[in-house]
Residue, then its C-alpha position, 0 to 999 in steps of 0.5 A: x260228608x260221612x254219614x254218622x251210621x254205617x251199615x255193614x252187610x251182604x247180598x240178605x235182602x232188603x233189610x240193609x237198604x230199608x234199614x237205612x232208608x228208615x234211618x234217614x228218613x226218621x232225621x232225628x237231629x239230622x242222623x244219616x245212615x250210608x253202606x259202609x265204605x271199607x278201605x285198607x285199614x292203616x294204623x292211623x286211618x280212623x272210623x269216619x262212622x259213629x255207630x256200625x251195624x255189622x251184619x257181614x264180618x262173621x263171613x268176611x274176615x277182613x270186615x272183621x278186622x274193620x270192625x275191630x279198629x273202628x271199635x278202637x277208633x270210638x265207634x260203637x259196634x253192633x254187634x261188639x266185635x270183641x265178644x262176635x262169637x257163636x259160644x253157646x255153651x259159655x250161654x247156658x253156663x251163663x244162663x245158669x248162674x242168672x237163674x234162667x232154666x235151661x235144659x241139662x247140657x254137657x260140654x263133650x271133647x272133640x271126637x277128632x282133633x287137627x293135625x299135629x296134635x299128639x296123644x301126648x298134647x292131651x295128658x289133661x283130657x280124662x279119659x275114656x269118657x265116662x258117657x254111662x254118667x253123661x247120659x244119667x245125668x241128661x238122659x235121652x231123648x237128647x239132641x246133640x248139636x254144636x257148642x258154636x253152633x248156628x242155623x240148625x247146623x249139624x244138629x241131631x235129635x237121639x233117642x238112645x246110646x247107638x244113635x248118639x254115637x252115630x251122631x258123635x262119631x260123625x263130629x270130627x273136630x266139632x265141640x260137641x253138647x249133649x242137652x236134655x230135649x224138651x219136648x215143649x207145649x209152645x216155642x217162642x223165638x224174640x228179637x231183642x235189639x239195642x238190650x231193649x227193644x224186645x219182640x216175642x213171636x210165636x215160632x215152629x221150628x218144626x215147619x218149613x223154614x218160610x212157615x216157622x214165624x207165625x203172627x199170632x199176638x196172644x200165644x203168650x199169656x201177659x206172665x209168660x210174655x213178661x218172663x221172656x221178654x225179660x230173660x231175653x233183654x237180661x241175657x243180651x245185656x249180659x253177653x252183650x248184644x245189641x242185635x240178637x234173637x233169643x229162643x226158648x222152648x216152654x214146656x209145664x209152664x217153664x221157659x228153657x233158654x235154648x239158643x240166646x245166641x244169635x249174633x246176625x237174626x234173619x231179618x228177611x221179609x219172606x221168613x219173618x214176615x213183613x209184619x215182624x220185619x217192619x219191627x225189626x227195622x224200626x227198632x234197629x234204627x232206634x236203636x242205632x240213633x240213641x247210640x249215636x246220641x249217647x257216645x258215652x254208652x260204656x261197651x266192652x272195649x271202652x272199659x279197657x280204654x283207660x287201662x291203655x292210657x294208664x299205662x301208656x305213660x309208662x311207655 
């Protein structure tokens, strides 16, 4: 018998398998978890799996395909595969309009682009950039760094024009943001899984990646923890994602969402201490199992489902 959770994932540690071990041993209304099983994908195979917690597709593109067909299939997917991307500047723009500080951000166009794309493909980029405006508007220091961008990639601190275009020549086809730098008093990294369980942790960004999560639990007084921990259930409901770590910068009492968009956390022991990693499996399978009791929980593709039906009939 197919387990009810199925969980999707590669060679990243332990979590994977403790994840399920907690599962399982939790037997809650005799819920199980399995690795998933992905065979060929026919249009009438269907999803065996209730709830899947993807952890591998963003790599794997067929995984990708899995997830989808298993969304349209009634599983629930963590995270919705339909919305499994690393836009970060649609995330500030969303941010903005929820009332959540952010720093001063602008969207630059690519500095190169693929082959077969013409001058005359881009008749509506205004052109030249007017970076006289972009910089009085963000001002340096500033940090330049991906729209889609994850784990620190290509990402450069600049202090001045030459150092900017430095960086921005270098860019290629990436989409580039220019964003205000704030130089912050504390950082705070927050896993927020299931848009409700939430953890702030204390995190240095500027250590080695094994010294940035530091187990301190009164780095925040009880209004600023409040704050965060709103703004991060508040962004992943919005965005909808299950499984995600939100980091903001706090500087003058002000908490800037800097990257809310962080679809598959690191949830290894040895990074994010076993303290923090005993949380996170706890609550990732909580999580799991109320979605398993819920299967009328509304996501995203579920709200097209009628759509298809109504119109079917027509067919």
């Amino acid at each position: 018998m197919t387990a009810e959770i199925g969980i999707l994932a590669g060679n990243e540690g332990p979590f994977p398998v403790k994840l399920i071990e907690k599962i399982n041993e939790m037997n809650v209304d005799g819920i199980r978890a399995e690795m998933c099983v992905v065979p060929d994908i026919s249009l009438e195979w269907k999803s065996p799996y209730k709830v899947i917690i993807d952890r591998i597709s963003h790599a794997i593109p067929y995984y990708f395909e899995f997830c989808k067909k298993a969304m349209i299939d009634g599983s629930y997917v963590i995270n919705n595969p339909f919305r499994f991307f690393s836009d970060k500047f649609f995330g500030y723009c969303i941010a903005k309009e929820m009332g959540i500080p952010v720093p001063r951000t602008v969207a630059l166009p690519s500095k190169e682009y693929k082959k077969g794309i013409e001058a005359e493909d881009l008749i509506n980029l205004k052109f030249p950039i007017n970076w006289e405006e972009i910089i009085e508007y963000v001002k340096f220091p500033a940090v330049l760094k991906p729209a889609d961008g994850y784990g620190w990639r290509d990402v450069t601190v600049v202090h001045n024009f030459e150092e900017m275009m430095r960086a921005y020549d270098k860019s290629n086809q990436l989409i580039m943001t220019l964003q205000e730098f704030i130089d912050f008093d504390q950082y705070v990294r927050c896993f927020c899984l299931g848009k409700k369980y939430t953890m702030p942790i204390r995190y240095e960004p500027k250590e080695p990646h094994h010294k940035r999560y530091v187990v301190d639990h009164k780095h925040l007084t009880p209004e600023m923890g409040e704050k965060i921990v709103k703004y991060s259930i508040d962004l992943s409901k919005v965005l909808d994602y299950d499984m995600n770590a939100c980091e903001f910068a706090i500087k003058d009492g002000v908490p800037y969402a800097i990257d809310f968009i962080n679809l598959v956390p690191d949830s290894h022991p040895d990074s994010i201490r076993h303290h923090y990693f005993d949380w996170v499996v706890e609550h990732m399978a909580k999580a799991a199992i109320e979605y398993v009791q819920k299967p009328e929980t509304m996501g995203a593709w579920d709200t097209i489902k009628p759509y298809i039906k109504s119109v079917s009939q027509f067919v």
